[in-house]
C-alpha positions, 0 to 999 in steps of 0.5 A: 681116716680123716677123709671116711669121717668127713664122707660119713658126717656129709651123708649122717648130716643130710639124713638127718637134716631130711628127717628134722625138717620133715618131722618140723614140717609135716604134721604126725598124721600125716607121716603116721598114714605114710607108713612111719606109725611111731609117728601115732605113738608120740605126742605132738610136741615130742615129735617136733622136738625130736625133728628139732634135735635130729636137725640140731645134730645135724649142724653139730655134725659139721660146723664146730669140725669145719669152722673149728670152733668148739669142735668137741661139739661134733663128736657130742652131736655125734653122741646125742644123735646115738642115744636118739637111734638108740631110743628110737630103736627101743620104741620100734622094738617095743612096737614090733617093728623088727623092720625099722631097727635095721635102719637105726642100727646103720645110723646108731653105727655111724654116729658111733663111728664119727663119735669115736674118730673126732674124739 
């Protein structure tokens, strides 16, 4: 069990370190015209600070379980980035776009996975 948490953390970490620095580095424009169209629905700040939470998460996913330090920490992270795909998956819905809810519903299941394996 240990070893599919630790698997599921690395693939959830990287994912989720991707989206973060390409929402911190890339202006919502930009995105909006590659096809990511919630990008246009959300204010600026909104955006970096959703790319800041999902990178923050990210780190919290692995660190506090690896270096055990505070290591209730990771299945918070685990949590938090829950309610984000939960929230993403409202703003899709009410968007119409069935398409993009697919893919918070594999991250909303891993995270809940790791939430409930580290706690």
């Amino acid at each position: 069990m240990n070893t599919a948490l630790w698997i599921v953390q690395g693939i959830l970490a990287a994912a989720f370190v991707m989206a973060g620095l390409m929402k911190l580095s890339q202006p919502a424009d930009k995105l909006v015209k590659a096809g990511q169209a919630w990008a246009g629905r959300v204010s600026a700040s909104t955006f970096k600070f959703i790319g800041l939470m999902e990178f923050l998460g990210a780190i919290g996913l692995i660190l506090p379980w690896l270096l055990s330090i505070v290591p209730v920490l990771t299945p918070v992270a685990a949590c938090a980035l829950a309610l984000v795909q939960v929230l993403a998956m409202v703003n899709h819905a009410r968007a119409g776009e069935k398409k993009e809810i697919v893919f918070n519903i594999v991250l909303l299941a891993l995270t809940a996975f790791v939430a409930y394996g580290r706690f």
